[in-house]
C-alpha positions as CSV (number, residue, x, y, z in Angstrom):
1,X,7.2,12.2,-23.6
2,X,3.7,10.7,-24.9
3,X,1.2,13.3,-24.8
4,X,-2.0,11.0,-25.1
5,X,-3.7,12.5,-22.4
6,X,-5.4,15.0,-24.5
7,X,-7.7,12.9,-26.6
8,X,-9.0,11.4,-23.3
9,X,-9.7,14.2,-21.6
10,X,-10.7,16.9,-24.1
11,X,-14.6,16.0,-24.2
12,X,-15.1,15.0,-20.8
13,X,-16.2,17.9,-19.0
14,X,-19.8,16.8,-18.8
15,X,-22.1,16.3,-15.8
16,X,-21.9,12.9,-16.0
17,X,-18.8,12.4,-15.3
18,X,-18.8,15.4,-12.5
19,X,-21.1,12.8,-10.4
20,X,-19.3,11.7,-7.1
21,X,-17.2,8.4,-7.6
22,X,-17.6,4.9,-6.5
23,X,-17.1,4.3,-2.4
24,X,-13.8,2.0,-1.9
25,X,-15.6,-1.2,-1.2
26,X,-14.5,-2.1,2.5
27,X,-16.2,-5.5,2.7
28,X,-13.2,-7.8,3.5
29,X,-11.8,-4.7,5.8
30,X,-14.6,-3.6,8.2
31,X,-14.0,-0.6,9.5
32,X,-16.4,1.9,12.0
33,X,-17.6,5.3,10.5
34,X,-14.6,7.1,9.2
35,X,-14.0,10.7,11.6
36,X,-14.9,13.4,9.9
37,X,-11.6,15.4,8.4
38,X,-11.2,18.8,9.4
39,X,-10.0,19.3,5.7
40,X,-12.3,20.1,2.7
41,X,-12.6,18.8,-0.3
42,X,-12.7,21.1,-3.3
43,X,-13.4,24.1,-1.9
44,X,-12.2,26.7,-3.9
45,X,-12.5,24.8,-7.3
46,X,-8.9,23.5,-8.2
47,X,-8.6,25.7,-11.1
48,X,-8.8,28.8,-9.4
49,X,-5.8,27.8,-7.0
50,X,-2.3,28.8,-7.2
51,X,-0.9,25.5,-5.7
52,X,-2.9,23.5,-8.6
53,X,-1.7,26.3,-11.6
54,X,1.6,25.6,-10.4
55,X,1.1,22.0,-10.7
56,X,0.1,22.1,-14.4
57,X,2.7,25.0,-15.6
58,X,5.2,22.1,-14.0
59,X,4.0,19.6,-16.0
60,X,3.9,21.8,-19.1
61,X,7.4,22.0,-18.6
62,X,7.9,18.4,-18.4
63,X,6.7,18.0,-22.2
64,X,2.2,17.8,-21.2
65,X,-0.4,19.4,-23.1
66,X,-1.7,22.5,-20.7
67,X,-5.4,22.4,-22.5
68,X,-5.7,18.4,-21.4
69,X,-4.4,19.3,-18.0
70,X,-7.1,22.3,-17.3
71,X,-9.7,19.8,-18.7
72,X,-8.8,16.8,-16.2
73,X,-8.9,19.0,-13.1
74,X,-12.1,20.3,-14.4
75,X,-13.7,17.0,-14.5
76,X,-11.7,16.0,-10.8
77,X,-14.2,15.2,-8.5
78,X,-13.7,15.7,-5.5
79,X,-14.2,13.2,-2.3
80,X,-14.4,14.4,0.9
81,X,-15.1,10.7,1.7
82,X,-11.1,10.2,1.1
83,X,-10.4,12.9,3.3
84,X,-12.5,11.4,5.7
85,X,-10.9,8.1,5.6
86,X,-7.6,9.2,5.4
87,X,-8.3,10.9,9.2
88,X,-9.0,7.0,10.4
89,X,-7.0,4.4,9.3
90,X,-7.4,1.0,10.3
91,X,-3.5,1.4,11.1
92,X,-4.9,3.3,13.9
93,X,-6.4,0.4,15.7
94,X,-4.6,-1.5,18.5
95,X,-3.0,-4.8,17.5
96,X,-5.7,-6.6,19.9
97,X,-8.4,-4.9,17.2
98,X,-6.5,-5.0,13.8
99,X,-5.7,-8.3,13.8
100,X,-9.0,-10.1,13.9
101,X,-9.6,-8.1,10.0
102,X,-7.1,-10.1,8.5
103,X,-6.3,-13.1,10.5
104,X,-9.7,-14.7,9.8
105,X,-11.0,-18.4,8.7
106,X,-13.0,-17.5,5.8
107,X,-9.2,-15.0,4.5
108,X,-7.3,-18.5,5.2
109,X,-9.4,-20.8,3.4
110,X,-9.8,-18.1,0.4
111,X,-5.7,-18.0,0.4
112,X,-5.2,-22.1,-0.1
113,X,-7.6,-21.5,-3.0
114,X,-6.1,-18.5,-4.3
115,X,-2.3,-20.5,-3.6
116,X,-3.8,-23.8,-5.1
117,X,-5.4,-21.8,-8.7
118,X,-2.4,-19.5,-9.0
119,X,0.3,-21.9,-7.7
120,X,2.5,-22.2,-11.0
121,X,3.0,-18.5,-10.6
122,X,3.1,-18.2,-7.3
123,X,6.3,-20.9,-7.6
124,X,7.8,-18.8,-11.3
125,X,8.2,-15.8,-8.9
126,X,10.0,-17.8,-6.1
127,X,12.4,-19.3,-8.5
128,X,12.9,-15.6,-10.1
129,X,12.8,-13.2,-7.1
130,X,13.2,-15.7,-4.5
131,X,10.4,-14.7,-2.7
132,X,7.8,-17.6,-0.5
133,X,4.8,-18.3,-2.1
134,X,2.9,-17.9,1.1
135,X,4.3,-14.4,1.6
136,X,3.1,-12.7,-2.2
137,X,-0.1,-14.4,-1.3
138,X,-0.6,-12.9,2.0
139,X,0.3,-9.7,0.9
140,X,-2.5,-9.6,-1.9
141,X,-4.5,-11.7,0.6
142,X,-4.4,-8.2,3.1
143,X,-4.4,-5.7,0.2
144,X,-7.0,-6.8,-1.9
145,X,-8.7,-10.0,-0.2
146,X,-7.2,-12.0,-3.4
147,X,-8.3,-9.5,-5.9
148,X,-11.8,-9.0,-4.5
149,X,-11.5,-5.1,-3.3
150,X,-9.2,-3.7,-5.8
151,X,-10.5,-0.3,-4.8
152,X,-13.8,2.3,-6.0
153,X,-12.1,5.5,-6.4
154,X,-11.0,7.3,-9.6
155,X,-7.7,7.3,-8.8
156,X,-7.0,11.0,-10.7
157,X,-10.0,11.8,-7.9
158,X,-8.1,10.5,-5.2
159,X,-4.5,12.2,-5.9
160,X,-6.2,15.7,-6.3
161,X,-8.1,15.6,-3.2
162,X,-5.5,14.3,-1.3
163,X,-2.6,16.7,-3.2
164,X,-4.5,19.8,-2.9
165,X,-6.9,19.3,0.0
166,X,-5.0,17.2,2.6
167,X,-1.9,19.5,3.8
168,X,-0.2,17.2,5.8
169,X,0.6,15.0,3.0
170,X,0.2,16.9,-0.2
171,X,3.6,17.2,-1.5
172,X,3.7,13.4,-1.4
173,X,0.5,13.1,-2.9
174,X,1.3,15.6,-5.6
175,X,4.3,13.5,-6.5
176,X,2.1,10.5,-6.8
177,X,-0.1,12.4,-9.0
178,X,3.0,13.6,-11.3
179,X,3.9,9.8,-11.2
180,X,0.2,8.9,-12.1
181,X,0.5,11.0,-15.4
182,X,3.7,9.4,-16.4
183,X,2.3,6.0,-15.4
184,X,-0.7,6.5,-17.7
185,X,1.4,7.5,-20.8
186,X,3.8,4.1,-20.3
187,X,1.2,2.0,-19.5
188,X,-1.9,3.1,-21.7
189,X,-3.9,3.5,-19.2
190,X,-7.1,5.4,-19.2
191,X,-7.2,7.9,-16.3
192,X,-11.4,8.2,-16.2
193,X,-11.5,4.7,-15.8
194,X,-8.7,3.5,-13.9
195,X,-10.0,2.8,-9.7
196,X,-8.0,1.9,-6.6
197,X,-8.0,2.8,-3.3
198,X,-8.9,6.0,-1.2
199,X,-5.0,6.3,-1.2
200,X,-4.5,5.9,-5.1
201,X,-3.3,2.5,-4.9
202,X,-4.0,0.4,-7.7
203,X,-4.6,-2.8,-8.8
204,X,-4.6,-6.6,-7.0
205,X,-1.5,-5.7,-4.9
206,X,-2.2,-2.1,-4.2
207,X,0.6,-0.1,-5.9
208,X,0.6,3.6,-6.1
209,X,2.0,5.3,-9.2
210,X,5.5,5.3,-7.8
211,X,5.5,1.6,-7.0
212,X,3.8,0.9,-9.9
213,X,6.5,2.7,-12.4
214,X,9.8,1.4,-10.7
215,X,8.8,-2.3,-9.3
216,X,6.1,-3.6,-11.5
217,X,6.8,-6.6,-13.8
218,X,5.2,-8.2,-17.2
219,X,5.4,-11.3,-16.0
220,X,2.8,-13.1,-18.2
221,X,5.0,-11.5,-21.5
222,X,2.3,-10.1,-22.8
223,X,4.0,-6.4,-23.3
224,X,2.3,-4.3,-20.6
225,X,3.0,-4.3,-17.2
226,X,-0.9,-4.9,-16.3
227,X,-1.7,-5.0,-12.3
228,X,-5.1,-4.0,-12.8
229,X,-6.0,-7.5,-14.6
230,X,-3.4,-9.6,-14.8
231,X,-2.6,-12.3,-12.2
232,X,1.2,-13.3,-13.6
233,X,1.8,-9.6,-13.6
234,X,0.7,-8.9,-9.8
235,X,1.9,-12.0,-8.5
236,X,5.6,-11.2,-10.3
237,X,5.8,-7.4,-9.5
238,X,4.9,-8.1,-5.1
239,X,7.7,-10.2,-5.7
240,X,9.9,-8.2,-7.4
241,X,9.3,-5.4,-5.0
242,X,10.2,-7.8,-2.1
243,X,13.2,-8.9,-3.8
244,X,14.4,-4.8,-4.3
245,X,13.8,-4.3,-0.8
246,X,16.0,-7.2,0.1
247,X,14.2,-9.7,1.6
248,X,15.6,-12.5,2.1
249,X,14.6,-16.0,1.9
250,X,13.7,-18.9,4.2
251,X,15.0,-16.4,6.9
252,X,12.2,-15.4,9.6
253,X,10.7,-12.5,10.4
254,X,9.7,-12.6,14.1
255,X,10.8,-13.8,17.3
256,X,8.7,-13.9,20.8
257,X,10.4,-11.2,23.2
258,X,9.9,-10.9,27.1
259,X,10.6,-7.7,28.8
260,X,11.6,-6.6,32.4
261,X,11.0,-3.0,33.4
262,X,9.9,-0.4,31.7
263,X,13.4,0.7,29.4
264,X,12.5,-0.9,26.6
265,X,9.9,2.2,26.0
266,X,13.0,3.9,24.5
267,X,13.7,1.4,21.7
268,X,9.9,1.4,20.5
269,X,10.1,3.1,16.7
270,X,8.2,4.1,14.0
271,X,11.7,2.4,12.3
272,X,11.8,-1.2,12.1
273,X,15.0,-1.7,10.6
274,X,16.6,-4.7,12.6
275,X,19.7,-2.6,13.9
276,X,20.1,-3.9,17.5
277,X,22.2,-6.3,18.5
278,X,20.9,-9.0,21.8
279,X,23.4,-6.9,24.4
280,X,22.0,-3.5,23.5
281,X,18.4,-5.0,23.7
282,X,19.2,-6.7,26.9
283,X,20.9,-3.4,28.5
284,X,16.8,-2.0,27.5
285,X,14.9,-5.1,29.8
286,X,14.5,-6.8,26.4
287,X,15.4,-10.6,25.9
288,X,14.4,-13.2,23.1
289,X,11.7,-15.5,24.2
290,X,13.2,-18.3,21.8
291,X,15.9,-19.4,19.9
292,X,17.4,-16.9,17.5
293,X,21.2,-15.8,16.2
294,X,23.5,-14.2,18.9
295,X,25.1,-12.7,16.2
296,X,22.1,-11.1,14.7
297,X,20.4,-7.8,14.7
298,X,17.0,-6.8,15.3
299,X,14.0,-4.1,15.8
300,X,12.0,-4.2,18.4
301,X,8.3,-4.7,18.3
302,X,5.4,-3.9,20.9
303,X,2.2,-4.3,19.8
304,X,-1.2,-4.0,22.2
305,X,-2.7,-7.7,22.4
306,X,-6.5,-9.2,24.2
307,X,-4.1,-10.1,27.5
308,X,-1.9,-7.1,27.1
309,X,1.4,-6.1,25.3
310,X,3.0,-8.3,23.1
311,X,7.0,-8.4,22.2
312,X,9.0,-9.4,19.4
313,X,12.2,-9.1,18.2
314,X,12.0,-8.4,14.5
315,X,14.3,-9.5,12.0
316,X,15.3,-7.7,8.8
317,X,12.1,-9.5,6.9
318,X,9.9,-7.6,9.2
319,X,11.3,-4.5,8.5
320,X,11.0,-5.3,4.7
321,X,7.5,-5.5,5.0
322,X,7.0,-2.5,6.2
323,X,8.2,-1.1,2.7
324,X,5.1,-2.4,1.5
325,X,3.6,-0.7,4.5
326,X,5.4,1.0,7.4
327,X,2.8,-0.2,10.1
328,X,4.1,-2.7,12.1
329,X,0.4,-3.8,12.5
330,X,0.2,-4.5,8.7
331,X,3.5,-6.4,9.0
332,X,2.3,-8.8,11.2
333,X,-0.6,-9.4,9.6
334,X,1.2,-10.0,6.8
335,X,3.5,-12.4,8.6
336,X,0.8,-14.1,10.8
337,X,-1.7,-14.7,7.7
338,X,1.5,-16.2,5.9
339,X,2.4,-18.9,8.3
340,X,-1.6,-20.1,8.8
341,X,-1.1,-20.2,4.7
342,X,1.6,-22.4,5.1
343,X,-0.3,-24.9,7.1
């Protein structure tokens, strides 16, 4: 394994890099005051943990050099900002108050342009991974408002602070951070410089390191798979992480629902995999409000509108989506801002 971490790190354990990162710029995404986590960030110093020791004698192991390891953590800043953030998701919101962040005039008029300037890509990565236009450019549309808010935080920042100082998620944060490393040997990445969100994702489509590693495409041909800057690459690697996740298509991903009495509580999931078939549904109150397959099989969607609940029957594209994300909120936004870029 590359060990080029070390000439990178060595001399960087200086105050000036010790200063608190750049905030996530949320100007596309306006959300309220983040709660204040009850976790702390960085408090004791990483170093003098167990859990973080552990860490490095792990990646030791896995072929890394130890002295560049202790001299990355040492430089780690970290953001209780992220912890902060982390404790109020916009996923949180109700439908009713998530949607109007995304479905917006200004986002639909910036995705013909962005469809229009990158539409010989856009139309390259339908041909190869059979993936809608409109669909990779609402996705980067939500992520990243076109490439606009790619994200202010060291992301070696972010996957310490979350890894080491946000328990309920740390082991997969710590993954993500192992997955970081690796990702910065393949990709020649510099790890003082490279920024996404409070999360760790990176880049116009938001990939963590995982994502990043296994789904991401050089689709311009120029040797590096490069999502930070290149627009071929981003464009190809949504699509080809569609196209891994099955999506399929032409084929919808919503249909209007009705519901009579209060069974259909039991069939609302955190798991949108379409799996129900219209007799099951209909034994729970639920019935489609339009035309779809009899043959098919769905998931069922509630989400909290302006006049009340809203109901769906969602079709195995929905629940591809939520690989990207696993809120159903995002998922509609996704879908929604895709069929007004259709228009």
């Amino acid at each position: 394994m590359s060990l080029n971490l070390r000439p990178v790190w060595a001399r960087i354990v200086r105050p000036t890099l010790l200063r608190t990162g750049l905030v996530l710029s949320l100007a596309a995404v306006s959300l309220p005051v983040a709660a204040e986590s009850e976790f702390r960030a960085g408090d004791p110093p990483y170093l003098e943990r167990d859990e973080v020791q552990a860490f490095i004698d792990e990646q030791v192991e896995a072929g890394r050099d130890r002295e560049a390891l202790e001299a990355m953590f040492a430089a780690a800043d970290p953001q209780q900002r992220i912890l902060d953030l982390i404790s109020s998701p916009a996923e949180a919101r109700p439908w009713k108050d998530y949607r109007p962040i995304f479905i917006t005039d200004q986002r639909i008029e910036r995705g013909h342009d962005f469809m229009e300037e990158h539409g010989r890509w856009l139309k390259r990565a339908e041909d190869r991974f059979g993936v809608e236009p409109k669909i990779i450019a609402s996705i980067i549309g939500v992520e990243t408002y076109y490439g606009r808010n790619t994200g202010g935080f060291r992301v070696f920042d972010a996957l310490v602070t979350l890894g080491f100082d946000y328990p309920p998620r740390s082991d997969f944060f710590r993954r993500e951070l192992g997955e970081f490393l690796t990702l910065v040997d393949e990709e020649g990445l510099d790890p003082r410089e490279t920024r996404g969100s409070y999360a760790g994702a990176m880049g116009r489509g938001q990939f963590i390191s995982s994502s990043y590693r296994h789904y991401a495409v050089d689709f311009d041909g120029s040797g590096q798979r490069d999502l930070l800057n290149s627009w071929p690459d981003a464009i190809g690697s949504v699509a080809n992480y569609f196209r891994e996740h099955h999506w399929n298509h032409g084929e919808p991903v919503v249909a209007k629902a009705r519901v009579e009495g209060d069974a259909h509580e039991a069939l609302i999931s955190r798991n949108y995999q379409a799996r129900f078939g219209l007799d099951e549904l209909a034994e729970h109150g639920i019935y489609p409000d339009e035309a779809v397959d009899e043959d098919g099989e769905y998931s069922f969607i509630r989400l909290e509108g302006d006049d009340g609940y809203e109901y769906y029957l969602g079709y195995p594209n929905f629940y591809v989506i939520t690989r990207y994300n696993r809120s159903p909120l995002y998922a509609m936004a996704v879908h929604q801002l895709a069929e007004a870029l259709a228009d």
